[in-house]
N, C-alpha and C positions, 0 to 999 in steps of 0.2 A: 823466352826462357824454355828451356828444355828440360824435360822430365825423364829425368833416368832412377829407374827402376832395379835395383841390386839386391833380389829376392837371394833370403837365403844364401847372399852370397855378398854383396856389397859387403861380402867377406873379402870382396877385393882383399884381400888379405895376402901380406906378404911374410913372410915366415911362419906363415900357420903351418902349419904341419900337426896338425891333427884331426878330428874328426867327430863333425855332430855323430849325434847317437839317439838310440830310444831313449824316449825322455823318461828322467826320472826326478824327482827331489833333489838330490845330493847333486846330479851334475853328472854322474856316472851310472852305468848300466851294471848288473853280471857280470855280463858279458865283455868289463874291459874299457866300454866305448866312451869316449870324452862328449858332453854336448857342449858345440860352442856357439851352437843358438838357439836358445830354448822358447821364441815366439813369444815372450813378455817381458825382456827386458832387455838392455843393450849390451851388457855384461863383459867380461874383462877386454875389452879394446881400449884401444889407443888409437884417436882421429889423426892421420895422419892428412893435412889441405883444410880449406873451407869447406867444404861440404858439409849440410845438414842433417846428419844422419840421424836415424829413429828409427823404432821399430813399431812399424803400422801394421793392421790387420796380422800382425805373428809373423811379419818378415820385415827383415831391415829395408830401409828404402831412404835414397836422398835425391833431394834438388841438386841441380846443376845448373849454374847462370851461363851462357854461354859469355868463352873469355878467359873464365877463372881454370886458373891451373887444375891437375888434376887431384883428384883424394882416393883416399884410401881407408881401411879398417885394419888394425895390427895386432893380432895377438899380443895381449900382455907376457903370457907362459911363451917359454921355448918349449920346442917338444924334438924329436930325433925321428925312430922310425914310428914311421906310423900309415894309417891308412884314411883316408879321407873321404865322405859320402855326402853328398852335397847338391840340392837341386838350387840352382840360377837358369832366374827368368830376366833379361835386359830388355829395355827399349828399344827400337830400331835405330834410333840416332844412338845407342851407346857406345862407347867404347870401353867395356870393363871386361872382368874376369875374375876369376882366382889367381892369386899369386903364391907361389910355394916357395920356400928359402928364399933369403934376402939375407944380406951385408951389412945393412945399416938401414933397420927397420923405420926410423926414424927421418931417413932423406932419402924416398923412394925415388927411383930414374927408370919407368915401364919404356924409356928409350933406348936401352943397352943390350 
């Protein structure tokens, strides 16, 4: 089994288009900025794959069995412009990312 690790990011996120922020209560800053990961709870996503996702020591994190397709994290909200700030820490065997706009949130293809 192989351990991949999607700090703060196993936002693999595909139509995200937004942007954690200083954290606050409400989800929003001042200054504007959307949190869309607040280090205690897993919060509006949509699992896209098997993947286990959770959010351990205040960062998303999941297993990966070697085999199984791949997964994803998917904003529930659309958003348009926007600006995005974002620390992702992977494992060496990983292969993730951020994904920004998508088509069809819901049947991701990181092959096209």
């Amino acid at each position: 089994m192989t351990r991949i690790t999607a700090i703060a990011a196993g936002l693999a996120v595909i139509g995200l288009a937004s942007v954690p922020a200083i954290h606050s209560a409400s989800g929003q800053s001042d200054a504007g900025w959307v949190t869309l990961v607040d280090g205690a709870k897993m919060g509006d996503w949509d699992k896209v794959g098997d993947a286990n996702w959770e959010m351990k020591d205040g960062a998303l994190s999941a297993d990966k069995l070697i085999g199984k397709d791949p997964a994803y994290l998917v904003s529930k909200k659309s958003y348009k412009d926007f600006q995005i700030k974002a620390e992702f820490w992977a494992d060496d065997a990983a292969n993730s990312g951020i994904f920004i706009r998508c088509d069809t949130p819901k049947v991701i293809d990181a092959k096209a």
